[in-house]
C-alpha positions in Angstrom: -41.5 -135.4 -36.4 -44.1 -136.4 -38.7 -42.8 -135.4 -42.5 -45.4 -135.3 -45.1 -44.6 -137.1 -48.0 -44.9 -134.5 -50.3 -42.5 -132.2 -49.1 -39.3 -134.8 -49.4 -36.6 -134.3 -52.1 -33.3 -135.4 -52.0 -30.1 -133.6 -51.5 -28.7 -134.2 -55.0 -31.6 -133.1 -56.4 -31.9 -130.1 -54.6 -28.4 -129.1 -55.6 -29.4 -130.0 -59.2 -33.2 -128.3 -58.9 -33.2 -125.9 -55.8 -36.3 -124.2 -57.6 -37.9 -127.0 -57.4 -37.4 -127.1 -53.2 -38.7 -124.0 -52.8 -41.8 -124.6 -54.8 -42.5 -127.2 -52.6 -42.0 -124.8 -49.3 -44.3 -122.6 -51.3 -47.2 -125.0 -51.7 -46.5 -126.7 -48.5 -45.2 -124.6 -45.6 -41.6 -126.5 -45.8 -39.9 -129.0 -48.3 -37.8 -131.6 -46.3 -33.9 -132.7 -47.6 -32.9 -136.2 -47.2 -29.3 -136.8 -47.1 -28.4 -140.7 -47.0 -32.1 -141.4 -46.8 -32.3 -139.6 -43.9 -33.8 -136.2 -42.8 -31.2 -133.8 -42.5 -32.8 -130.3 -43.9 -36.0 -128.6 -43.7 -36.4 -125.3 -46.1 -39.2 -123.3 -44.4 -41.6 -120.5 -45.8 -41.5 -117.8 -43.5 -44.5 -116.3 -44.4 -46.5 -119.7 -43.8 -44.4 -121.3 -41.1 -46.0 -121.6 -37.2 -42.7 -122.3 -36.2 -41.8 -118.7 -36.8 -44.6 -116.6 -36.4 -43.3 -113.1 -36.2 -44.2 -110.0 -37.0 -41.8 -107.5 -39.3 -40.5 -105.8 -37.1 -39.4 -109.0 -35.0 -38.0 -110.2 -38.2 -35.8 -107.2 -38.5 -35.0 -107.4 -35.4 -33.5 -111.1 -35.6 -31.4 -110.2 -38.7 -30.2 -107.2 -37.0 -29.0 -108.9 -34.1 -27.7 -111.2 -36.3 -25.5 -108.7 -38.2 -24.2 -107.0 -34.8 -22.9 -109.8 -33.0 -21.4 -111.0 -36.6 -19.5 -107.8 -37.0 -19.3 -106.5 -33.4 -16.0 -105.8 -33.5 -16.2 -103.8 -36.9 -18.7 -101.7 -34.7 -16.5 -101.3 -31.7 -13.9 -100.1 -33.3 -15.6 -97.6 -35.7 -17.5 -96.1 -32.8 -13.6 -95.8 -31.2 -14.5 -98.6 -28.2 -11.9 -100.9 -27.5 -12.6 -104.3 -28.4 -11.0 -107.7 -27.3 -8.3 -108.2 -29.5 -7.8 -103.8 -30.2 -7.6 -101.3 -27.3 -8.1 -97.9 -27.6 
């Protein structure tokens, strides 16, 4: 992984400056956090990242995923489905 420079800032001064991270994802795609001089983070644009070139809708539909299997079981047992731990 080549890391540009640029785009490094500690993780002590991200907690301190976090506007400052994401300026640097702004201008540069991605702003890198070092923990014990080493890379542990990466903070990505999603609007300028390759990594995760999706459209809208696919963003949606990754959050909404996201929120169903988090709270499945709230789901199940509103639509009156059993669920693992709860049958109806």
């Amino acid at each position: 992984m080549t890391i540009d420079t640029n785009t490094i800032v500690s993780v002590s001064e991200a907690n301190q400056n976090f506007s400052k991270v994401t300026r640097i994802a702004d201008q540069n795609g991605q702003a890198v956090i070092f923990k014990n001089n080493k890379p542990k983070y990466i903070l990505y644009d999603i609007e300028q990242s390759p990594m995760i070139d999706m459209s809208d809708d696919e963003k949606i539909d990754v959050v909404a995923a996201r929120i169903l299997k988090r709270f499945k079981p709230a789901f199940l047992e509103l639509a009156g489905m059993p669920t693992e731990n709860n049958e109806v």
